[in-house]
C-alpha positions as CSV (number, residue, x, y, z in Angstrom):
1,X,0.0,0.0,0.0
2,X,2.7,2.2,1.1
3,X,4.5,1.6,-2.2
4,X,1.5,2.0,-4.5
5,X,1.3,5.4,-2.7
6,X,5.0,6.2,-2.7
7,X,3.9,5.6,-7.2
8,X,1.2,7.8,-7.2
9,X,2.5,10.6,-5.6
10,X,5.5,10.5,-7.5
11,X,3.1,10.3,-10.9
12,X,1.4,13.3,-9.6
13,X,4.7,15.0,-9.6
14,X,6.0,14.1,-13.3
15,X,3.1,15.3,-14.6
16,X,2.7,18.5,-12.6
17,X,6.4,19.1,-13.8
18,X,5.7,18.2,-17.4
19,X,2.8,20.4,-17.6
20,X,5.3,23.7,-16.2
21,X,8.4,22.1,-18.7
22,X,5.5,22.3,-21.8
23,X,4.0,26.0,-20.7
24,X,7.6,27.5,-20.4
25,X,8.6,25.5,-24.1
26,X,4.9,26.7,-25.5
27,X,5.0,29.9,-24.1
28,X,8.1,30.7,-25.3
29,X,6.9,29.5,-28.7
30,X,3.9,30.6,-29.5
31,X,3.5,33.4,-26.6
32,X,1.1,33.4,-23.7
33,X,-2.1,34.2,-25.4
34,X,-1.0,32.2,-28.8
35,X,-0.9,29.0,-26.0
36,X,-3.9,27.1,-25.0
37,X,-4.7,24.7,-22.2
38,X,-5.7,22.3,-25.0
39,X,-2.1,22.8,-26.6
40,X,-0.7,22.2,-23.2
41,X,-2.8,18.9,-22.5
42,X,-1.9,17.6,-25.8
43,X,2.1,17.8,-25.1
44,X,1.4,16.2,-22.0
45,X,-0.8,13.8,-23.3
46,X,-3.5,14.4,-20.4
47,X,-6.8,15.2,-20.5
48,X,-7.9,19.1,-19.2
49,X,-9.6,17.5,-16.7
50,X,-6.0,16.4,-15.5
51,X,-4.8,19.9,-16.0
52,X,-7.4,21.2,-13.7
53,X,-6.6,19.1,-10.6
54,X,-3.0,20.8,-10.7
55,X,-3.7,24.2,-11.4
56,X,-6.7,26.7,-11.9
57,X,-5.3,28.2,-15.0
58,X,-2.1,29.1,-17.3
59,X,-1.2,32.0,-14.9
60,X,-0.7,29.1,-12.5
61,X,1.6,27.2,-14.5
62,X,4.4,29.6,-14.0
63,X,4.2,30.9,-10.3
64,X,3.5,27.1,-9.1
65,X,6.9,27.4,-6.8
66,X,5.1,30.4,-5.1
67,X,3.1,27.7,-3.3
68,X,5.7,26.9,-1.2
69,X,6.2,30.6,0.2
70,X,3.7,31.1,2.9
71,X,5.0,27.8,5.0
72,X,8.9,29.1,4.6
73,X,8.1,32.0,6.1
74,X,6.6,30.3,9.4
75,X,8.7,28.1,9.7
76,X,11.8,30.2,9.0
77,X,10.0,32.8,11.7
78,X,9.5,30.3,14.3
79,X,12.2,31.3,17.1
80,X,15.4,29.3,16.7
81,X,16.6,29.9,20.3
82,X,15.7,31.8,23.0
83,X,16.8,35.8,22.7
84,X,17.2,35.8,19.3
85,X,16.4,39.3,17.4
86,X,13.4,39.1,15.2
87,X,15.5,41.1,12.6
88,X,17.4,37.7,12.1
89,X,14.5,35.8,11.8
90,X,13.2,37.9,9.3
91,X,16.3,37.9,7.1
92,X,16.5,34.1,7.6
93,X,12.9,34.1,6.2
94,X,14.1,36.6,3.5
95,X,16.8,34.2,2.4
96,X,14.5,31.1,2.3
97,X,12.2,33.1,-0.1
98,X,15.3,33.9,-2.5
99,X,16.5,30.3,-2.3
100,X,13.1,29.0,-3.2
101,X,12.4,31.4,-6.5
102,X,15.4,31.7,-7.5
103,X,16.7,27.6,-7.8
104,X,18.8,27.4,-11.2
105,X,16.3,24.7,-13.1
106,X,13.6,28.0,-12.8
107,X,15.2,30.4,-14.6
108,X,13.2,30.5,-17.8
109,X,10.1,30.0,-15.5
110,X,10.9,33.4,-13.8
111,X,11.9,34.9,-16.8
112,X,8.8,33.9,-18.5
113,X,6.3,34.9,-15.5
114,X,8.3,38.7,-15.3
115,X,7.7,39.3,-19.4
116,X,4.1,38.5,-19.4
117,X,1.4,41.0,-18.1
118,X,-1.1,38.4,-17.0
119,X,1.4,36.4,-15.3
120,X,2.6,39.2,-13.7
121,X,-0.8,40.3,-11.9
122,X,-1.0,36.6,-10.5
123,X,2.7,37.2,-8.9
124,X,1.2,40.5,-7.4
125,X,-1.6,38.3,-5.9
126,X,0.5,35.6,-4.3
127,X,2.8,37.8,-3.2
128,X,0.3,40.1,-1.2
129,X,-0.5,36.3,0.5
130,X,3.1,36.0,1.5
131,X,2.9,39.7,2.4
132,X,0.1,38.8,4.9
133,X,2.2,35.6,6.1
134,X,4.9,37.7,7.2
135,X,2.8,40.2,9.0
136,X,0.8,37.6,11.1
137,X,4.1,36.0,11.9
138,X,5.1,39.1,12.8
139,X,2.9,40.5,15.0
140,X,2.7,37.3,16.6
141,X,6.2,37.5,17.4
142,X,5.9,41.1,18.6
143,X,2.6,40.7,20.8
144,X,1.1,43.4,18.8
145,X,-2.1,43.9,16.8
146,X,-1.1,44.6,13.0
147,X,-3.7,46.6,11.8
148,X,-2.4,49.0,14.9
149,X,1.1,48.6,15.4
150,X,2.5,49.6,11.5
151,X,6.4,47.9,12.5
152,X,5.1,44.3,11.5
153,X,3.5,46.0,7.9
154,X,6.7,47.9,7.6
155,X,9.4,44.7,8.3
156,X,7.5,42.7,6.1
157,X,7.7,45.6,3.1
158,X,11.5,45.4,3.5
159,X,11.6,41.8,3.5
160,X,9.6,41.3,0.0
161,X,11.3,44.7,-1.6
162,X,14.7,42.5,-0.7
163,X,13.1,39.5,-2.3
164,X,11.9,41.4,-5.6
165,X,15.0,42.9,-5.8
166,X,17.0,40.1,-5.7
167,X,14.8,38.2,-8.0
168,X,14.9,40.5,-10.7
169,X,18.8,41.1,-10.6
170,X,19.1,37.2,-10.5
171,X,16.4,37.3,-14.3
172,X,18.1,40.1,-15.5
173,X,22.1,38.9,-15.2
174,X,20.7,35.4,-16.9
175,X,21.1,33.5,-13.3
176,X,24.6,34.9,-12.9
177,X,24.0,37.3,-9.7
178,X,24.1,35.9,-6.4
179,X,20.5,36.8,-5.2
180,X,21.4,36.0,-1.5
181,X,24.4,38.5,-1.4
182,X,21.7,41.6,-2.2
183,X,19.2,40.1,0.5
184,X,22.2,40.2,3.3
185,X,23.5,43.1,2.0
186,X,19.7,45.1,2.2
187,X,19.6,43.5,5.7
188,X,22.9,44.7,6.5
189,X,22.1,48.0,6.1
190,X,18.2,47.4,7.6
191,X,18.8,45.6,10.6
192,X,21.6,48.3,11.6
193,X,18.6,50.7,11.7
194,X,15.9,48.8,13.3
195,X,18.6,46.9,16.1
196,X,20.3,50.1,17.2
197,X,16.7,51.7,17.7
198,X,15.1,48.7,19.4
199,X,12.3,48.6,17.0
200,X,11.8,45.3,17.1
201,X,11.7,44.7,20.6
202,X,8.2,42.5,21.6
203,X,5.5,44.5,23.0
204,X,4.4,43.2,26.8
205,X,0.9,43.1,25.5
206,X,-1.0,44.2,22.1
207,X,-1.3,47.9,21.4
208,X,-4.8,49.8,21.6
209,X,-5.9,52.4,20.1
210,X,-4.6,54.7,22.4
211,X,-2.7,57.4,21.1
C-alpha cells in the first residue's frame, strides 16, 4: 500500500512538472495568449480535466513554486533559540524566499512569468498572500495587533522589496548574480537601523488604540 502510494505521488509529480516544462517550451513559442490549455494537454498527453486538478489556470503554470512561500516564512520565523532578534528571523525568512524562487532549473520560468502582463498580476496576488504571512508572523512575534502597530507591515515591506529585488537582478544577469548577497546586503544596512533603535523589541501586551 505504502508503495502504490509512494507511485502515485511521485506520478502526480511528473506530470505537474511536465505540464510547467510544456507552458515555459509553448510559451516561449507561440506566446502566452497564442498557447492554449488544449495545446498544453496535448504535449502532456492528459486530459484538461487532468490539468485542472494541478492548477486553476495558465497564470498558474508559472508561479506554481510560489506555493511553497507562505509555509517558509513560518517556519523560517519560528524562534530558533531563545533571545534571538526578530531582525534575524526575518532575514533568515528573507533568504528562504530567495533560495526557493530563484533555484537554477527556474530560470526560464521566472523569466517567462516577469515578461508577461497576465502572469505578472497573478505574482502581485500571491505575493500580497506571503505579504500577509509575514505580517501575522510578525505581530505574533511582537505581541502586537497589525492593523495598529504599522512595524510588523513595515518589516515585512522590507523583506519582500529585498526578495523582488534580488529576483529580478538574478532574471536580469541570466542567473549569474548571487541573489542572496543583495538580500544580506539590504539586511545589512536594515537591521543596523531597526537593532540600534530597538524597534523590534516585543511589546508586553497588544497595542490599543490609544494614542
Amino acid at each position: 500500500m505504502t508503495a502504490d502510494l509512494g507511485r502515485r505521488e511521485r506520478k502526480k509529480l511528473q506530470t505537474r512538472e511536465a505540464l510547467i516544462a510544456a507552458a515555459i517550451r509553448l510559451f516561449g513559442e507561440r506566446g502566452f495568449l497564442g498557447t492554449t490549455i488544449e495545446d498544453l494537454t496535448e504535449a502532456v498527453d492528459v486530459s484538461p480535466r487532468t490539468f485542472f486538478r494541478y492548477f486553476s489556470s495558465k497564470e498558474d503554470l508559472l508561479i506554481a513554486d510560489m506555493a511553497t512561500a507562505i509555509p517558509l516564512v513560518r517556519e523560517a520565523l519560528a524562534p530558533a533559540r531563545p533571545g534571538e532578534p526578530i531582525i534575524e528571523a526575518v532575514r533568515r525568512a528573507t533568504v528562504a524566499l530567495v533560495r526557493a524562487f530563484t533555484a537554477p532549473e527556474s530560470l526560464a520560468q521566472r523569466r517567462l512569468a516577469l515578461s508577461i502582463a497576465e502572469v505578472r498580476g497573478r505574482m502581485l496576488e500571491a505575493h500580497e498572500q506571503i505579504n500577509q504571512a509575514l505580517v501575522d508572523e510578525l505581530a505574533r512575534r511582537l505581541s502586537v495587533d497589525p492593523d495598529l502597530d504599522p512595524r510588523p507591515r513595515v518589516v515585512a515591506s522590507i523583506a519582500l522589496g529585498a526578495v523582488r529585488a534580488a529576483v529580478h537582478a538574478w532574471v536580469a544577469s541570466g542567473g549569474h548574480a548571487d541573489p542572496e548577497v543583495i538580500v544580506e546586503r539590504t539586511f545589512d544596512l536594515v537591521a543596523s537601523g531597526l537593532a540600534g533603535a530597538n524597534v523590534l523589541r516585543p511589546a508586553r501586551a497588544p497595542m490599543s488604540g490609544e494614542a
